[in-house]
N, C-alpha and C positions, 0 to 999 in steps of 0.2 A: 244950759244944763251942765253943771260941772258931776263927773264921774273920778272916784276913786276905787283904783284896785291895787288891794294890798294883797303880798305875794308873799311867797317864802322864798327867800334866796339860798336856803341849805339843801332845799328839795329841786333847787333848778327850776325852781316853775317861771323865771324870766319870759321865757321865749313862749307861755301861755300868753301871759298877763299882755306882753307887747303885740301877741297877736288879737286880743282881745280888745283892747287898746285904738289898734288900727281900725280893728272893724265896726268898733261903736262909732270912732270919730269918722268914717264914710260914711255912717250910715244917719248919722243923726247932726253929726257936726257939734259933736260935743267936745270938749275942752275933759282929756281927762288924767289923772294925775297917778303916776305909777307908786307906790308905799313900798320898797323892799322890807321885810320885814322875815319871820323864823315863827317853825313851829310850826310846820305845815298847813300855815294860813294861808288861804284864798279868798278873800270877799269884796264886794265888790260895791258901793253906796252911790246912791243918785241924790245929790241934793241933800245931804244928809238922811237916807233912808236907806240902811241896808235889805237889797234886792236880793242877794244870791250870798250863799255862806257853805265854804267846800265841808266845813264842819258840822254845822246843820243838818246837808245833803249825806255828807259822805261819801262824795266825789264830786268830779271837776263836773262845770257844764259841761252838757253838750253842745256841738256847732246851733251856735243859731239862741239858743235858750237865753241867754243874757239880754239879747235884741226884745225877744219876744215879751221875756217881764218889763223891760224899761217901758216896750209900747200899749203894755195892762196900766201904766201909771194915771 
């Protein structure tokens, strides 16, 4: 399972993405690839299939919700 999340580095959201980051790769032992990017982007793609999109939503996940859609896959 390779995972991407791309982040906005102007909004700080670093310290989201690397915690999100960590907790995919516990929990499923995925390989997943950090995107700095702008513009208050968050999203986050399994395999080429974006999962979760902060723009979409309109805010960040919740704890736990990123897990949850990877394991509806």
């Amino acid at each position: 399972m390779h995972i991407t999340i791309e982040y906005c580095q102007e909004w700080n959201y670093d310290p989201i993405a690397a915690s999100l980051a960590a907790e995919l790769t516990k929990k499923f032992g995925a390989t997943c690839e950090l995107i700095a990017s702008g513009g208050g982007v968050f999203e986050v793609v399994v395999d080429g299939e974006l999962i979760y999109s902060k723009k979409d939503s309109g805010r960040h996940a919740d704890t736990g919700e990123v897990a949850r859609l990877i394991e509806k896959l």
